[in-house]
N, CA, C and O of each residue as an XYZ file, in Angstrom:
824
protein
N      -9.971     18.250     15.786
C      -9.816     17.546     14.517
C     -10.892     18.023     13.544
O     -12.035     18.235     13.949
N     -10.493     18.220     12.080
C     -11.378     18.874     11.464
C     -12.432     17.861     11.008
O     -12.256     16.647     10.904
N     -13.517     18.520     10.762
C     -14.817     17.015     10.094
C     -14.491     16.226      9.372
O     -14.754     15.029      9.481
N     -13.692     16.871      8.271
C     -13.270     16.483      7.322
C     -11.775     16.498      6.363
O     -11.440     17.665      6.164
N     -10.972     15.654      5.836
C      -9.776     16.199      5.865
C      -9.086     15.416      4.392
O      -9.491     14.277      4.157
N      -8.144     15.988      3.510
C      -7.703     14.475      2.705
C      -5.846     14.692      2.751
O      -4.901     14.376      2.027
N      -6.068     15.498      4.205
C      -4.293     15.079      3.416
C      -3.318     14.955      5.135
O      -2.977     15.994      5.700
N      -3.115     14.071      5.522
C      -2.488     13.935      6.791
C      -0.703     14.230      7.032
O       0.183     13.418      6.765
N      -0.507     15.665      7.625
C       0.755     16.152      7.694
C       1.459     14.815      9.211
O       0.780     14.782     10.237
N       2.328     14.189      9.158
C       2.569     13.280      9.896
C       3.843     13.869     10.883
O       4.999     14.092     10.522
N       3.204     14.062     12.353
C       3.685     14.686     12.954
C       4.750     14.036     14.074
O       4.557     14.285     15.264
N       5.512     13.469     13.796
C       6.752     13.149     15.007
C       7.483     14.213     15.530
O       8.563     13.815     15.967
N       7.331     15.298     15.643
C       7.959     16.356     16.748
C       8.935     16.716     16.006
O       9.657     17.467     16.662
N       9.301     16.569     15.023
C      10.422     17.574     14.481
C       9.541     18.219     13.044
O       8.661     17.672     12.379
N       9.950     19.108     12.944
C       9.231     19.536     11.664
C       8.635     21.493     11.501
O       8.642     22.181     12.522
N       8.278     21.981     10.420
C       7.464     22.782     10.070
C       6.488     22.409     10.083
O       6.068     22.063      8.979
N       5.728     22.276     11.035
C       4.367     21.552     10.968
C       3.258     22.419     10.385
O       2.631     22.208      9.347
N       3.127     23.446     11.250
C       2.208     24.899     10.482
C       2.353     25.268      9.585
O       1.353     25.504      8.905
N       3.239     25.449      9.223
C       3.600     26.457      7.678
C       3.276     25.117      6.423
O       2.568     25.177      5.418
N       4.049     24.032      6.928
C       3.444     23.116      6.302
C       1.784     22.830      5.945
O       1.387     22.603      4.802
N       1.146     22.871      6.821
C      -0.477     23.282      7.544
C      -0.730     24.367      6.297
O      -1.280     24.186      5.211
N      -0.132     25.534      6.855
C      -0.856     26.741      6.366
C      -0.746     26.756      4.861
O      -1.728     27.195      4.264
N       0.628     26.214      3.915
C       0.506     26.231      2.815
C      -0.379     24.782      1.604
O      -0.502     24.672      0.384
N      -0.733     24.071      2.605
C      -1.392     23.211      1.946
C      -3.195     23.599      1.898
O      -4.163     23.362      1.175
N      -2.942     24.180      2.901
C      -4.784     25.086      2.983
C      -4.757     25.793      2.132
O      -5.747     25.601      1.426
N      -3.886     26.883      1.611
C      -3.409     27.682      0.694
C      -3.921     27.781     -0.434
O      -4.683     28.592     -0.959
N      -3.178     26.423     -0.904
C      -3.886     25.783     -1.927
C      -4.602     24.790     -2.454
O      -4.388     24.105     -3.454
N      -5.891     24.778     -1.308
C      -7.314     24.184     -1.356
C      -7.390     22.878     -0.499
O      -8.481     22.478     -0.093
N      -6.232     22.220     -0.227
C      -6.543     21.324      0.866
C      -7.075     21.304      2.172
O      -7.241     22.426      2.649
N      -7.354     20.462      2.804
C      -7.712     20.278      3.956
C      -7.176     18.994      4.898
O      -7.624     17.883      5.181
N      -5.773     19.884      5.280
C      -4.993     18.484      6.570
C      -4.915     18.858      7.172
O      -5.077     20.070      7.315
N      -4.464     17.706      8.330
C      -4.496     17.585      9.418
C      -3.253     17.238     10.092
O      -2.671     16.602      9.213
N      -2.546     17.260     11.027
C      -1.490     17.332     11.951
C      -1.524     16.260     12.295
O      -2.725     16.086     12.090
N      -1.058     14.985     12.816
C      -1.315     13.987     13.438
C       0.348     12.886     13.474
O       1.258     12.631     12.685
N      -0.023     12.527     14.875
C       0.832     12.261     15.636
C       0.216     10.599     16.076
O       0.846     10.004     16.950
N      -0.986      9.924     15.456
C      -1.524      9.072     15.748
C      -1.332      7.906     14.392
O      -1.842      8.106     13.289
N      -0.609      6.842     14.688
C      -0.224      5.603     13.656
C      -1.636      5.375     12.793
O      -1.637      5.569     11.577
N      -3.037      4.881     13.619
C      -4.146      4.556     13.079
C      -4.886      5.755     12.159
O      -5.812      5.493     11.392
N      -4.367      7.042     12.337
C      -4.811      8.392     11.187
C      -3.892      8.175     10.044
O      -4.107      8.317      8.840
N      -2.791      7.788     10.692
C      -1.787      8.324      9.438
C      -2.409      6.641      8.527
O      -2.726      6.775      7.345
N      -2.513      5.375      9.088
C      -2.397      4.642      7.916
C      -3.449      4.784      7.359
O      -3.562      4.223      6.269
N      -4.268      5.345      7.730
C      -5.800      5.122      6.929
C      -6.442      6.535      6.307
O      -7.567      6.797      5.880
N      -4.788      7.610      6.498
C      -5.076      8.918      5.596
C      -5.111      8.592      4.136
O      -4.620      7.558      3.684
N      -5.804      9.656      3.291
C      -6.010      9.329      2.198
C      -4.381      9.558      1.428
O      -3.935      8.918      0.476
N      -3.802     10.525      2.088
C      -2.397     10.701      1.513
C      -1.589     11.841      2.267
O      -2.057     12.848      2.797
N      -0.417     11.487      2.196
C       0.578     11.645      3.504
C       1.504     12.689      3.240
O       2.100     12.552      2.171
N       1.850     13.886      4.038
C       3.106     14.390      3.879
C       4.222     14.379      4.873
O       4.038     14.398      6.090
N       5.128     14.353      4.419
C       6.120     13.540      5.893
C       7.039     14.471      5.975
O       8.084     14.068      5.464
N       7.134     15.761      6.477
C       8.302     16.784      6.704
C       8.989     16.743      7.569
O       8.840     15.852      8.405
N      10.025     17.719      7.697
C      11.198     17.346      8.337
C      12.011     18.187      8.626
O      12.432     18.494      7.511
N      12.696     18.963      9.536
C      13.686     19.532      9.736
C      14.807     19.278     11.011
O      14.514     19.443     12.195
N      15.964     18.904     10.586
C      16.676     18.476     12.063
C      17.602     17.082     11.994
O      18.477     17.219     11.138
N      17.644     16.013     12.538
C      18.896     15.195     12.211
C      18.019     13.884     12.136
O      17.039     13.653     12.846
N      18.596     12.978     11.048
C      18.159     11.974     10.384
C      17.723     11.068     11.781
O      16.585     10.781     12.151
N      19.023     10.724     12.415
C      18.749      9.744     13.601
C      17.943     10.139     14.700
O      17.669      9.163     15.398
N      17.530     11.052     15.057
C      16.286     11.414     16.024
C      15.079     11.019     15.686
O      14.197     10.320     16.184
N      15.290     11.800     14.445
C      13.609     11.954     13.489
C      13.400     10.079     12.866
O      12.562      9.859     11.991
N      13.878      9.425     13.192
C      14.096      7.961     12.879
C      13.623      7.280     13.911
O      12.699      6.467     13.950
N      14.677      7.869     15.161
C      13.868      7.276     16.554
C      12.494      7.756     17.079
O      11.715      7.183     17.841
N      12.414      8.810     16.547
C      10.891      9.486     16.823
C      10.097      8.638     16.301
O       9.187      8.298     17.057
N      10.099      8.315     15.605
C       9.002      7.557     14.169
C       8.625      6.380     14.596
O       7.565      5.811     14.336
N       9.483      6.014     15.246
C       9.657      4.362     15.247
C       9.164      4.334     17.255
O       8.506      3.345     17.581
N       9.397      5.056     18.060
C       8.954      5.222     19.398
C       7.833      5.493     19.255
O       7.239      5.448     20.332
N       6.882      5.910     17.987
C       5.647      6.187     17.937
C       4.690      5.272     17.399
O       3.462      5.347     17.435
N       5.539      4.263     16.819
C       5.109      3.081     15.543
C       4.589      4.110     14.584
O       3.422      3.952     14.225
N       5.384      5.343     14.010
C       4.857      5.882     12.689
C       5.485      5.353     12.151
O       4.825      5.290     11.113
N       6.735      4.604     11.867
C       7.215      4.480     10.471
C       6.763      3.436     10.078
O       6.712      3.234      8.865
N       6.134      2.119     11.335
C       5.518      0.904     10.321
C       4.179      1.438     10.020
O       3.608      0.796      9.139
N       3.382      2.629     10.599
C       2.208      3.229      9.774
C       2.755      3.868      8.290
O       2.350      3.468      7.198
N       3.468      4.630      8.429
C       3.653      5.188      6.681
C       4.272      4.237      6.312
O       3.552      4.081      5.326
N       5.077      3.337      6.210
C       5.380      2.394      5.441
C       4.013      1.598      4.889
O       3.655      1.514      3.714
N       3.367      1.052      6.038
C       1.476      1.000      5.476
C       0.704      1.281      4.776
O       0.055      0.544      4.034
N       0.643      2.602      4.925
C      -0.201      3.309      4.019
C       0.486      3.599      3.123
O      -0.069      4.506      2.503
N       1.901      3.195      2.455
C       2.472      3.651      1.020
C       2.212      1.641      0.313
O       1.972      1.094     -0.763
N       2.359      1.405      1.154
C       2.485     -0.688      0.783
C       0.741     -0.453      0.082
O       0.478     -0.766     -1.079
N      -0.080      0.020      0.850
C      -1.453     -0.100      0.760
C      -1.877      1.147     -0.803
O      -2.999      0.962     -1.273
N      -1.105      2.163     -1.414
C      -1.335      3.059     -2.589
C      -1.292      3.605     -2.010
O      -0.168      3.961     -2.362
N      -1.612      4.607     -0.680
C      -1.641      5.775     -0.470
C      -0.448      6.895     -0.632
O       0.536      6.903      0.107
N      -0.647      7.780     -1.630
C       0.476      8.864     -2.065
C       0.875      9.558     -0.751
O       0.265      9.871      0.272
N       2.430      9.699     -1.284
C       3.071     10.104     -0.188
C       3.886     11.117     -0.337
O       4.435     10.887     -1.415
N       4.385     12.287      0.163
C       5.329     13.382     -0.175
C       6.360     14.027      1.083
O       6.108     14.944      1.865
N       7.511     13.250      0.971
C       8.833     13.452      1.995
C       9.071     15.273      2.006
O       8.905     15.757      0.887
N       9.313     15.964      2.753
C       9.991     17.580      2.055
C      11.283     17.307      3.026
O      11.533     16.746      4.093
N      11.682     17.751      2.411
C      13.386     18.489      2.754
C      13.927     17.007      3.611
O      14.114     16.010      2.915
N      14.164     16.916      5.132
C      14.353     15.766      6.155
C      13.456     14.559      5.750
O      13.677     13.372      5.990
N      12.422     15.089      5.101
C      11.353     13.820      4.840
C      11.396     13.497      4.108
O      10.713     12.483      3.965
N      12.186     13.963      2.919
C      12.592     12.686      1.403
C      14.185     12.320      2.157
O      14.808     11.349      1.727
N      14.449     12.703      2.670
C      15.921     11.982      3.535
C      15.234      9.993      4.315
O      15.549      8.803      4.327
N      14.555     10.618      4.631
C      13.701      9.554      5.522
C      13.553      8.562      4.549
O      14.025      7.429      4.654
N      13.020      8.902      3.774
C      12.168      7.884      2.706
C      13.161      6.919      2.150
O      12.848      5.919      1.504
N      14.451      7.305      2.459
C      15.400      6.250      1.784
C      15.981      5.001      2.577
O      15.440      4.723      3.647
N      17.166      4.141      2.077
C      17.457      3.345      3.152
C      18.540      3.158      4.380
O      18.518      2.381      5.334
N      19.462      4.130      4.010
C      20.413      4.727      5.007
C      20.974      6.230      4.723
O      21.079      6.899      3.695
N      21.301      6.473      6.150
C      21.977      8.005      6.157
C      23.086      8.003      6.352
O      23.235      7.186      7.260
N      24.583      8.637      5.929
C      25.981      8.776      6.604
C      25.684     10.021      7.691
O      26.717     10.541      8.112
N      24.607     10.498      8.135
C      24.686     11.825      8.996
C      25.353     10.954     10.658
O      24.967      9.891     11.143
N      26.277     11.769     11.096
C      26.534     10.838     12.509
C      26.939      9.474     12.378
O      26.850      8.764     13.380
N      27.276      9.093     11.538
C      27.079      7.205     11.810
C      26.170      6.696     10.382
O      26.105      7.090      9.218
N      25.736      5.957     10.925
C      25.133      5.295      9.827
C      23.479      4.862     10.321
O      23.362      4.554     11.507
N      22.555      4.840      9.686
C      21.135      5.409     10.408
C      20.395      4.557      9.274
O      20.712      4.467      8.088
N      19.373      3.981      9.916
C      18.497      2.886      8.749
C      17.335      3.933      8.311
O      16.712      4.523      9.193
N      17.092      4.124      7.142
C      15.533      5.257      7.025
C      14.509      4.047      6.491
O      14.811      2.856      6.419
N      13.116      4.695      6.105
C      12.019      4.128      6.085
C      12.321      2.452      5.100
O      11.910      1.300      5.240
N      13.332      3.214      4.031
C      13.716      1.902      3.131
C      12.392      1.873      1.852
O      11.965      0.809      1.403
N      12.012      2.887      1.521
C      10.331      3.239      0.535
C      11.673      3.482     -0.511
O      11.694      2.520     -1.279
N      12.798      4.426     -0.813
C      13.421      4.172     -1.851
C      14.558      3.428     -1.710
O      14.644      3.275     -0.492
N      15.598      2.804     -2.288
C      16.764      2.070     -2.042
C      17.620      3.291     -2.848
O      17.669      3.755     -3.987
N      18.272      3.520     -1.511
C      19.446      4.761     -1.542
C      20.191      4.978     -0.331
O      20.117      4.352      0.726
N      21.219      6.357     -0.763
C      21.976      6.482      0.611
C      21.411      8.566      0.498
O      21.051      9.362     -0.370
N      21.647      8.553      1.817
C      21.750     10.023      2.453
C      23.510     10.003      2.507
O      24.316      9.183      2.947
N      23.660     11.446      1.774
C      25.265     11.467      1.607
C      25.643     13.078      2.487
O      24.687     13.821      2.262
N      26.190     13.453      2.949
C      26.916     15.292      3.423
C      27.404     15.786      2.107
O      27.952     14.854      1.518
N      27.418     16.690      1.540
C      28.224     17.851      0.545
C      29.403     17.840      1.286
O      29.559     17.775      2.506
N      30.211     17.912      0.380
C      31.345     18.219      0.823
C      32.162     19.394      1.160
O      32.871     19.991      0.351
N      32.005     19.726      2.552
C      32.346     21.316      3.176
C      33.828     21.719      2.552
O      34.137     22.879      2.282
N      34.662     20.614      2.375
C      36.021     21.387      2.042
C      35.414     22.411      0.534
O      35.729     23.513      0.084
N      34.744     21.694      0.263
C      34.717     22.826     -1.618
C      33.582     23.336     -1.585
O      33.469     24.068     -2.568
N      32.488     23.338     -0.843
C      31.306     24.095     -0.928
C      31.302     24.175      0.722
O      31.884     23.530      1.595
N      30.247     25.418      0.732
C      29.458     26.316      1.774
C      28.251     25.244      1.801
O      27.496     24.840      0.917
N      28.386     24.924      3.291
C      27.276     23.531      3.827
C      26.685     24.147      4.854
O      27.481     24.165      5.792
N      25.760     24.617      5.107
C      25.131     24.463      4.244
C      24.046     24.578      3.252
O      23.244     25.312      3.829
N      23.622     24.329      2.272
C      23.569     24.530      1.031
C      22.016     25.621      1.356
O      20.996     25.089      1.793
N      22.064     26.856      1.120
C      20.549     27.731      1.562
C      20.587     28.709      0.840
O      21.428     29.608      0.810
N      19.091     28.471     -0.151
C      18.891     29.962     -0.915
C      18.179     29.221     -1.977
O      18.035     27.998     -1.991
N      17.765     30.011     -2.825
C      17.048     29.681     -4.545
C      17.615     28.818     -5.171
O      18.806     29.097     -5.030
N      17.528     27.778     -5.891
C      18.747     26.828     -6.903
C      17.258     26.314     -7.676
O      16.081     26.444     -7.339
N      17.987     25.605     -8.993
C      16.638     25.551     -9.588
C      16.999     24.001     -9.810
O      17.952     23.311     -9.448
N      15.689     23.711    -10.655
C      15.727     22.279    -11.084
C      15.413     21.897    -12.262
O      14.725     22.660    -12.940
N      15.812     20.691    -12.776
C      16.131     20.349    -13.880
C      15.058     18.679    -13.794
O      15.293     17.736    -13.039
N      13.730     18.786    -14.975
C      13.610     17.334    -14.611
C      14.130     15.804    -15.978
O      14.601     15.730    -17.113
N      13.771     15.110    -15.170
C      14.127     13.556    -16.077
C      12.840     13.203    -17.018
O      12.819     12.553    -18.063
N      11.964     13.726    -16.439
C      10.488     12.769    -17.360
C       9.592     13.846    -16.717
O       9.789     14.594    -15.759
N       8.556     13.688    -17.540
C       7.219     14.031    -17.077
C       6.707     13.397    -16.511
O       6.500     12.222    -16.815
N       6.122     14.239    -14.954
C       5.476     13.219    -13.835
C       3.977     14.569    -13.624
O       3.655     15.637    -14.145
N       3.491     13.701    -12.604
C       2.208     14.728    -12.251
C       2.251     15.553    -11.446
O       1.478     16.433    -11.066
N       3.673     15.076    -11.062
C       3.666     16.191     -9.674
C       4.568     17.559    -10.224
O       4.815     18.468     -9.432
N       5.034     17.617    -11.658
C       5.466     18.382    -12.044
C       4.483     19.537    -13.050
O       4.772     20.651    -13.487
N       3.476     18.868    -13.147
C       2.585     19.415    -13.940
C       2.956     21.397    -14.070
O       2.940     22.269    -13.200
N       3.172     21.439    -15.157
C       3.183     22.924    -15.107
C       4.346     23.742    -14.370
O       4.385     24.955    -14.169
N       5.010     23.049    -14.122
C       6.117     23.481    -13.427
C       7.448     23.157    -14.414
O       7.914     22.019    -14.461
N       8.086     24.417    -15.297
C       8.923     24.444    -15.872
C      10.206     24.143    -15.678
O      10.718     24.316    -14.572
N      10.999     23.583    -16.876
C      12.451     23.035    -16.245
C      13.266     24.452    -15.709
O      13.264     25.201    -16.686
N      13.848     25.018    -14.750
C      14.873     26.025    -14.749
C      13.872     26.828    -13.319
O      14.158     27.948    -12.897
N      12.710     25.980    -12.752
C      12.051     26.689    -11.701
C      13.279     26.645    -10.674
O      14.244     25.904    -10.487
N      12.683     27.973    -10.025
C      13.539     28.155     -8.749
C      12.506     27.498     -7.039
O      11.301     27.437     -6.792
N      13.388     27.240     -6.467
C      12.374     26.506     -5.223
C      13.505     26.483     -3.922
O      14.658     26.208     -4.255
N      13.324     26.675     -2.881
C      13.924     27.053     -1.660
C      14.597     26.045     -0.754
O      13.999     25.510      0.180
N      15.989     25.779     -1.091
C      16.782     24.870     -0.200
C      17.573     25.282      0.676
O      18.380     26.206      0.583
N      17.251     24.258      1.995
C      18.334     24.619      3.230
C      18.632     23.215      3.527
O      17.705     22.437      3.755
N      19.944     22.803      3.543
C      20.230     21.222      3.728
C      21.653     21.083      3.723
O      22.305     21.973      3.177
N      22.303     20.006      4.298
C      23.413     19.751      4.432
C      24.114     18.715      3.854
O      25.335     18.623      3.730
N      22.747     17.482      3.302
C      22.746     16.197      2.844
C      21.863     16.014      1.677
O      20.801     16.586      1.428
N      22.492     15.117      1.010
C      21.685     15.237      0.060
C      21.716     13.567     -0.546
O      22.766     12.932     -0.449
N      20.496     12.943     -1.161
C      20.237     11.759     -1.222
C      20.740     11.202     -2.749
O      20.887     12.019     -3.659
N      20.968      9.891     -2.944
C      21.371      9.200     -3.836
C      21.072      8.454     -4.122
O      21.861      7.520     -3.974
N      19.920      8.166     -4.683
C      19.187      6.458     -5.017
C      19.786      6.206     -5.772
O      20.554      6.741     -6.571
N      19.095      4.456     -5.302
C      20.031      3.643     -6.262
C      20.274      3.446     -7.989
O      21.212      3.379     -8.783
N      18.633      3.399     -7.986
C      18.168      3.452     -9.082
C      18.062      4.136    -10.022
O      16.949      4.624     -9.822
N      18.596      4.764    -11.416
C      18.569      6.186    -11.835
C      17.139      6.268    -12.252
O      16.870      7.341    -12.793
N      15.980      5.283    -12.128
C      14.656      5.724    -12.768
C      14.024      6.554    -11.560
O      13.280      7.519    -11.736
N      14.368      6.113    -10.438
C      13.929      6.938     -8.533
C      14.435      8.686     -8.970
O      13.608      9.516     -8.593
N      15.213      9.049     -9.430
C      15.530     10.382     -9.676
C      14.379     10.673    -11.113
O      14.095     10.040    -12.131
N      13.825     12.393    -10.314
C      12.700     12.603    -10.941
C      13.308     14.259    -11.469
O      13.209     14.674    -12.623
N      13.939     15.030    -10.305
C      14.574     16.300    -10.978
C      15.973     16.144    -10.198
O      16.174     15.486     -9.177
N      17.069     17.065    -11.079
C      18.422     17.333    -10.539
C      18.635     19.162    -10.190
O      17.999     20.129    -10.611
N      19.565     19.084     -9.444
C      19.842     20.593     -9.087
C      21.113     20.335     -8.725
O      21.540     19.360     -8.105
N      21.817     21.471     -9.244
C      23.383     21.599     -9.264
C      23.816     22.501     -8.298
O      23.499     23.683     -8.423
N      24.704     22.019     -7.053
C      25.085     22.752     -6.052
C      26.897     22.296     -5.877
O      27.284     21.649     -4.904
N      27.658     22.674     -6.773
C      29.341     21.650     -6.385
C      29.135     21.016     -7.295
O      29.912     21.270     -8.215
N      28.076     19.901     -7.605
C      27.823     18.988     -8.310
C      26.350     19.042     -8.437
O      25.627     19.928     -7.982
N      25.917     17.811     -9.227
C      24.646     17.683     -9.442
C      23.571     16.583     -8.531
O      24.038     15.447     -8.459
N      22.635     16.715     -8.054
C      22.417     16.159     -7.013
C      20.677     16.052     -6.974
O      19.982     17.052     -7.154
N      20.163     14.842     -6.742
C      19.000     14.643     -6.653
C      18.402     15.198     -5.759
O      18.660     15.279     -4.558
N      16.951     15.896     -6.813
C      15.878     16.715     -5.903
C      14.883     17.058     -5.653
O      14.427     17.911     -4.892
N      14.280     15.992     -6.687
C      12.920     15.127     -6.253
C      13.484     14.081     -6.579
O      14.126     13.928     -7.619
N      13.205     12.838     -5.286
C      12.987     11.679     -5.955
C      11.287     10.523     -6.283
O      10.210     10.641     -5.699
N      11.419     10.163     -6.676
C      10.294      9.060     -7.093
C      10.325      7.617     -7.549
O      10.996      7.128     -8.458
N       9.181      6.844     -6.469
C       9.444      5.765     -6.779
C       7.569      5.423     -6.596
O       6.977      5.733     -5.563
N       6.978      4.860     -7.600
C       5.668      4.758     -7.689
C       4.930      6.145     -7.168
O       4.954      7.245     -7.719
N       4.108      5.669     -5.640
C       3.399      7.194     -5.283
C       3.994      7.587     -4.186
O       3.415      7.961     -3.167
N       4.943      7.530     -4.321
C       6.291      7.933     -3.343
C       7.075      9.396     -4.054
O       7.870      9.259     -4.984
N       6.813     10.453     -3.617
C       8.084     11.570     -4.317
C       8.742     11.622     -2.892
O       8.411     10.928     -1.931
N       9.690     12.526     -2.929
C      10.410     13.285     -1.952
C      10.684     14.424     -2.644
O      10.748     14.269     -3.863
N      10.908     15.781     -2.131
C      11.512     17.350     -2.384
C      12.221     17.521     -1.427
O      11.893     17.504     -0.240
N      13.930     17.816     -2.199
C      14.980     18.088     -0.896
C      14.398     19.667     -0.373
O      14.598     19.897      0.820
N      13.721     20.725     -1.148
C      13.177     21.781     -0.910
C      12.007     22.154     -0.358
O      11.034     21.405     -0.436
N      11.939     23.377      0.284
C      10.786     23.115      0.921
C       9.838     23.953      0.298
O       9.910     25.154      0.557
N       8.816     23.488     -0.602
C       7.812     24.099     -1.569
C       6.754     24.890     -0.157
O       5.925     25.668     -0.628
N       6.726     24.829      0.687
C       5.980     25.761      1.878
C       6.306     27.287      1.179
O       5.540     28.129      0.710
N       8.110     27.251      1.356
C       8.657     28.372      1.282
C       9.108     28.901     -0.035
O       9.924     29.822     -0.079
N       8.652     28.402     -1.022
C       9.413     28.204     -2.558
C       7.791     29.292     -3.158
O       7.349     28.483     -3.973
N       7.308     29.877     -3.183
C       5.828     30.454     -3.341
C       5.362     30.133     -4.749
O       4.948     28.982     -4.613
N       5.212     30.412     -5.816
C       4.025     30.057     -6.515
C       4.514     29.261     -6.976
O       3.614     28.430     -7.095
N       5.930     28.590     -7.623
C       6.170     26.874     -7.892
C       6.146     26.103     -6.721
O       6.286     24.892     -6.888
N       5.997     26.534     -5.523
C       5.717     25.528     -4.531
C       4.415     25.328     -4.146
O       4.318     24.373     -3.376
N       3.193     25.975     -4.443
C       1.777     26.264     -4.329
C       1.641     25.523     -5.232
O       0.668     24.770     -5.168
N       2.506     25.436     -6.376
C       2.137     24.306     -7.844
C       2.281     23.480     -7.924
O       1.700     22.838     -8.799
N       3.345     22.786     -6.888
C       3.542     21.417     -6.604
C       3.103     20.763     -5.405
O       3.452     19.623     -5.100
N       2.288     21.533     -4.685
C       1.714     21.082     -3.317
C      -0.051     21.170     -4.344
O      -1.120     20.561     -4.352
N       0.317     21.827     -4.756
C      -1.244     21.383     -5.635
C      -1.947     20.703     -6.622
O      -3.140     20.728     -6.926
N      -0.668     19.876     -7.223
C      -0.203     18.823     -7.983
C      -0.594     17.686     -7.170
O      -1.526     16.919     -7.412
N       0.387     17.640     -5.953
C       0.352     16.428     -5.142
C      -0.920     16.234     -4.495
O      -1.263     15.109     -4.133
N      -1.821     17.499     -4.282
C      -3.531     17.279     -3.704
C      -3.963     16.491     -4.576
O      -4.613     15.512     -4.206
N      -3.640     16.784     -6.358
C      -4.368     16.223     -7.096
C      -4.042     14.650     -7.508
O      -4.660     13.967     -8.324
N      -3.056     14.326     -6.819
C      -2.808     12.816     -6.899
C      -3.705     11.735     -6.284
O      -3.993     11.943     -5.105
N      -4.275     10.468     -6.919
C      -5.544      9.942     -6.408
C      -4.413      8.454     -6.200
O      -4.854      7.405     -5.729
């Protein structure tokens, strides 16, 4: 464990954990991996990634008591950032398999694209479009390109929770936000210097 650290990558066994790791060092942070409820609630601020199926990564969370820790530490201010599976999480149900309860941090649904009219699923460059100026966008222009691989894609309830859109078939939320809560359906690891810009945005969130 390092001496010192301010950003806790929250580790339930599914995930890019390293690359996640390696691009937040990248650009000047210092986190940590952790798989322990009492790190994650009392990290200064959280990233919750994800790759793989809603209902595992749900039961993982919850067999670990992480999800009543990050639910904790977001109840308590601590900023939080879902990527790709991990802004899936952040909402309050999934249609993947059935029907699947997520963290419930935004009030929404996890929806599938629809394979009859689009190629699911959805992988490559697509850009984004935002709603408002936030901090986590700082400097990051409307029409950036950033790196999606996904099959599902989320729908809050609320249209103020949608922060950028990206058009794939249709138009479809891709950051969402709700206080110090974002999610990115993309994975800014792999998205390179607008994703270095928004992982360095989110360091700078207090």
């Amino acid at each position: 464990m390092p001496a010192s650290y301010d950003t806790v990558i929250v580790d339930y066994g599914m995930g890019n954990l390293l690359s996640v790791e390696k691009a937040v060092s990248a650009v000047g942070g210092c986190p940590l991996i952790s798989a322990d409820p009492e790190t994650v609630l009392n990290a200064e601020r959280l990233i919750l990634p994800g790759v793989g199926a809603f209902g595992d990564a749900m039961r993982n969370l919850a067999q670990n008591g992480l999800d009543d820790a990050v639910r904790k530490a977001v109840h308590a201010g601590k900023p939080l950032l879902g990527l790709c599976l991990g802004l899936q999480l952040l909402f309050s149900h999934s249609e993947e398999f059935g029907s699947h309860e997520g963290l419930g941090l935004i009030p929404g649904l996890v929806r599938r694209f629809d394979d009859s009219v689009l190629r699911v699923p959805h992988v490559g460059w697509n850009q984004i479009e935002s709603v408002r100026p936030d901090p986590l966008l700082k400097e990051i222009p409307d029409g950036s390109y950033f790196y999606f691989v996904h099959s599902f894609f989320v729908e809050p309830d609320r249209p103020e929770d949608v922060l950028t859109w990206t058009s794939y078939g249709r138009s479809f939320c891709s950051i969402a936000c709700r206080g110090k809560v974002w999610g990115a359906q993309f994975h800014p690891e792999k998205s390179q210097e607008m994703g270095k810009r928004l992982l360095r945005n989110f360091l700078a969130v207090k």
